[in-house]
C-alpha positions in Angstrom: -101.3 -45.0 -81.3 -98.9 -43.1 -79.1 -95.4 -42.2 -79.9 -93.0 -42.8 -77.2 -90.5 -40.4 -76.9 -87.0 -40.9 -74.4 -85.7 -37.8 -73.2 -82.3 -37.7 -71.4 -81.4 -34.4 -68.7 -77.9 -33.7 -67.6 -76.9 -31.1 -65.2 -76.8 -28.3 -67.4 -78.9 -24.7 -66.2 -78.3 -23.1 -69.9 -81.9 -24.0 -72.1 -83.0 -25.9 -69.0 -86.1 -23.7 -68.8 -86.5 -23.6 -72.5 -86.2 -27.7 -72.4 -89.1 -27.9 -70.0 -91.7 -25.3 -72.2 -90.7 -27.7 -74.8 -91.2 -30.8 -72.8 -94.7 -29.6 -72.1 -95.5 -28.5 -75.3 -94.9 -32.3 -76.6 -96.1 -34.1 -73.6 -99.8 -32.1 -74.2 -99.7 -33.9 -77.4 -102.2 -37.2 -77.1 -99.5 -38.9 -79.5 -96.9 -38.7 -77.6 -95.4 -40.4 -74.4 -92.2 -39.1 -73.0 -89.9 -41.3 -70.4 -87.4 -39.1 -69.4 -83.9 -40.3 -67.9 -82.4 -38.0 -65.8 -78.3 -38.1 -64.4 -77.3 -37.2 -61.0 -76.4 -33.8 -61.8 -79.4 -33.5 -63.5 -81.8 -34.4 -60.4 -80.1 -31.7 -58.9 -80.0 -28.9 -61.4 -83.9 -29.5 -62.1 -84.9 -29.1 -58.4 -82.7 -26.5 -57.5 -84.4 -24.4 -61.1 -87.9 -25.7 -59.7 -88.9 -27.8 -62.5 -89.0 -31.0 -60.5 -93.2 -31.2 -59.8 -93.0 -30.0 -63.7 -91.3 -33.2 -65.0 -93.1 -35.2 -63.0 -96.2 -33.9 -64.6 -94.6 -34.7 -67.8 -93.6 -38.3 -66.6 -95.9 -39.3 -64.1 -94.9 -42.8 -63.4 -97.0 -44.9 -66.3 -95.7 -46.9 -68.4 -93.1 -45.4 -71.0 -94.1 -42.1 -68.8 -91.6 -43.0 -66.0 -88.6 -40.7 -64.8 -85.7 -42.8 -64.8 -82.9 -41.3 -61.6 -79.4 -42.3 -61.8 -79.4 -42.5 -57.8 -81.8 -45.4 -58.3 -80.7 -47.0 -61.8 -77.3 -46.7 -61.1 -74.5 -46.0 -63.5 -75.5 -49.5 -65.4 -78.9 -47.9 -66.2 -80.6 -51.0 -66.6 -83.7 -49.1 -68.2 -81.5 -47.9 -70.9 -81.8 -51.2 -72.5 -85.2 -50.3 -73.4 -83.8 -48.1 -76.3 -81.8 -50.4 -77.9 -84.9 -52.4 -78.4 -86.8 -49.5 -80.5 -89.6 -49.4 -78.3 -88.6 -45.1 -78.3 -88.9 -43.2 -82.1 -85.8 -41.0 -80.7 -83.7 -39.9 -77.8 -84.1 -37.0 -77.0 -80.9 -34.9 -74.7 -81.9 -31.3 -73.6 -80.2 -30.1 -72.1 -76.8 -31.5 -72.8 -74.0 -30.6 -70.8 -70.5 -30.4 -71.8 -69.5 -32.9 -69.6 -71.8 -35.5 -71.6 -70.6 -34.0 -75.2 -67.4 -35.0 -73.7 -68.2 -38.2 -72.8 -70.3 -39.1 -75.8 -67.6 -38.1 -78.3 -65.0 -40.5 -76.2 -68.1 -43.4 -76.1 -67.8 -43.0 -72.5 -71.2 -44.6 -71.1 -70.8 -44.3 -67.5 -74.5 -42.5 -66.2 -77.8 -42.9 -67.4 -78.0 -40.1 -70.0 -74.5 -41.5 -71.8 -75.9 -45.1 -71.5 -78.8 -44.2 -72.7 -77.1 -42.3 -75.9 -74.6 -45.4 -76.6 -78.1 -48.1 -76.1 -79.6 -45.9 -79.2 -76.1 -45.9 -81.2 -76.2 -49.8 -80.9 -80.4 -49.8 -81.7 -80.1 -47.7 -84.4 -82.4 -45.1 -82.7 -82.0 -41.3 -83.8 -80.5 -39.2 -80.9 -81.3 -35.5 -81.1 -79.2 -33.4 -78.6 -79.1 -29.5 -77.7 -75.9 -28.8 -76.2 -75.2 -26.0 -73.8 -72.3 -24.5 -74.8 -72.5 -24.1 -78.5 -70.1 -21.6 -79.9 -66.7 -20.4 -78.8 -67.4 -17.3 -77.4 -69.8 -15.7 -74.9 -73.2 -17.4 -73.8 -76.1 -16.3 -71.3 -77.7 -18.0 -68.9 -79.7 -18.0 -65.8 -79.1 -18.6 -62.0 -80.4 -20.3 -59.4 -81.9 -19.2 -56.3 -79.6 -17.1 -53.9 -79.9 -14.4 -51.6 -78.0 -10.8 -52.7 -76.1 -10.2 -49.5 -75.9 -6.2 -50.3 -79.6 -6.5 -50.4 -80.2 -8.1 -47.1 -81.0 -6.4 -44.1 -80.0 -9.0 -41.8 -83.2 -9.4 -40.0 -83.5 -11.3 -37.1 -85.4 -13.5 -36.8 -85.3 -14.1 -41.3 -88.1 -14.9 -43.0 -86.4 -16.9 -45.3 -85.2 -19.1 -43.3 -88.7 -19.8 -41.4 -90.1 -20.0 -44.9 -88.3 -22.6 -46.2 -90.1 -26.0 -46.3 -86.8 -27.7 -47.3 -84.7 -26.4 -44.4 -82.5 -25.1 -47.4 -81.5 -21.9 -45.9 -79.2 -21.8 -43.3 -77.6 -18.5 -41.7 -73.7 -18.2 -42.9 -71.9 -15.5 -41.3 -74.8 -13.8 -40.3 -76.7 -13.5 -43.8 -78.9 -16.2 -45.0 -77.5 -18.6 -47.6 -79.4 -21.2 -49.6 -78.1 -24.9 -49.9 -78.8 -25.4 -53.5 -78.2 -29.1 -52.7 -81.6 -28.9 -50.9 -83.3 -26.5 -52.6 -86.5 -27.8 -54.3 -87.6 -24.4 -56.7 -90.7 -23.6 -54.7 -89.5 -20.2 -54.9 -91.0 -18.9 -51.2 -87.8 -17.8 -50.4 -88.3 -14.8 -52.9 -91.8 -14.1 -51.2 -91.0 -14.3 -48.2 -88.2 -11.5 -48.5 -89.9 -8.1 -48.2 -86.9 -6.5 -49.5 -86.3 -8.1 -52.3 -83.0 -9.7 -51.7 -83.7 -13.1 -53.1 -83.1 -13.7 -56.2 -84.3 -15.9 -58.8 -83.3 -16.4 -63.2 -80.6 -13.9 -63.1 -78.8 -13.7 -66.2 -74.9 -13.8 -66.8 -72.6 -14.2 -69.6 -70.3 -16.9 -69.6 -67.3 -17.9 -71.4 -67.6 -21.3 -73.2 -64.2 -23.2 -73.1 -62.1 -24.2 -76.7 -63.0 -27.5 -75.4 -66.2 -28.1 -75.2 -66.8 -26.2 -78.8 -63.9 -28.6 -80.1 -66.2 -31.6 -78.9 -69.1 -30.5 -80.2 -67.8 -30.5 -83.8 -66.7 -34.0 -83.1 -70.4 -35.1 -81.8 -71.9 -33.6 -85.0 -69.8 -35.9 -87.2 -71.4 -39.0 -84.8 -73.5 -41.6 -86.3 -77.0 -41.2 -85.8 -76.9 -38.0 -83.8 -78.1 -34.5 -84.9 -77.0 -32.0 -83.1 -79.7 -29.1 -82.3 -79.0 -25.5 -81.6 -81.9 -24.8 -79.2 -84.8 -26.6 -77.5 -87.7 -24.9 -79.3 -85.9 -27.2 -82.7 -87.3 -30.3 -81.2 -91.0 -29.6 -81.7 -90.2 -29.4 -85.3 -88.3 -33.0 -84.5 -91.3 -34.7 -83.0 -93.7 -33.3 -85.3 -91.2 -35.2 -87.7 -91.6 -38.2 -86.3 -95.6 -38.3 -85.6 -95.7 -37.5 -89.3 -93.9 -40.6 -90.0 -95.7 -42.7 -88.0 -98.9 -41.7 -90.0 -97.9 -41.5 -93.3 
């Protein structure tokens, strides 16, 4: 018998490739089913990363192997409901953004990830969530596709534009600039630039806000949530709950 997992995305680039090596790991599994519920900002963080044909591989479209959008659901989710009914072992958030800490720790359940948190509060479901800011301090993460303007040789016509199957890249000011609102991941851009000026992962240090560390301590006093410092934590989780299920 298959243990059905729901897994919640937010628009969060920090652990957002960790999530998905994680998310394959556990989807491999024959005793496991993940539906995964993704938030507008999500949708757009996971296809400008290039993880979109990944999740969808994942989730591809069976039952309790769906990928739930907010731009179809709606703010309402109505799928959410599901949880609250215990058909899911857990709910799973990687990664979680600070935005829905926030909004979690205020029991604000206004997108699908946030509904879907409050459904398994009010089912009695465990929730297991990886935040991306963790500590007050410095953190690193990657970036997106862009194009390094001191790299680019401004040639005419640019492969990178012609390459793009997304018309994604459009010429700004002369240089070529890539619409991360239509990006899918495909990475040909990077390819398709013999001189390297695409780039692709980059890290950078950030500074996490007072804030966003203050909610967290908040959502680890929460009811029925544990809070998770990394990604590669929830293997250990669902090997937890498989166990469970076959004691």
């Amino acid at each position: 018998m298959a243990v059905q997992i729901a897994w919640g995305i937010t628009g969060a680039g920090h652990f957002l490739k960790e999530t998905f090596d994680v998310m394959g790991k556990v989807a491999e599994l024959k005793k496991v089913k993940v539906t995964a519920y993704v938030s507008s900002a999500g949708i757009d963080v996971v296809k400008m990363y290039g993880f979109w044909d990944k999740l969808r591989l994942i989730s591809p479209g069976k039952y309790l192997q769906e990928v739930f959008v907010e731009v179809e659901e709606g703010p309402s989710a109505p799928h959410a409901g599901r949880i609250n009914r215990k058909i899911y072992k857990a709910l799973i958030v990687s990664p979680a953004s600070g935005n829905t800490v926030a909004k979690v720790v205020h029991g604000i359940a206004d997108t699908i990830v946030t509904n879907a948190v409050a459904q398994a509060q009010k089912g009695e479901v465990p929730v297991y969530i990886v935040p991306s800011d963790q500590h007050e301090g410095f953190a690193e993460t990657a970036l997106p596709y862009r194009v390094e303007r001191s790299e680019c040789k401004l040639c005419r016509p640019c492969l990178v534009v012609s390459a793009c199957p997304y018309s994604a890249v459009e010429i700004i000011d002369g240089f070529p600039s890539i619409r991360s609102m239509l990006c899918q991941g495909c990475g040909l851009c990077i390819a398709s630039c013999p001189y390297g000026a695409v780039k692709y992962g980059e890290k950078i240090r950030l500074r996490l806000r007072k804030v966003d560390v203050d909610n967290l301590e908040k959502l680890r006093e929460m009811d029925g949530i544990t809070v998770l410092d990394n990604p590669q934590q929830i293997e250990k989780i669902v090997e937890k709950v498989i166990g469970n299920l076959t004691l």
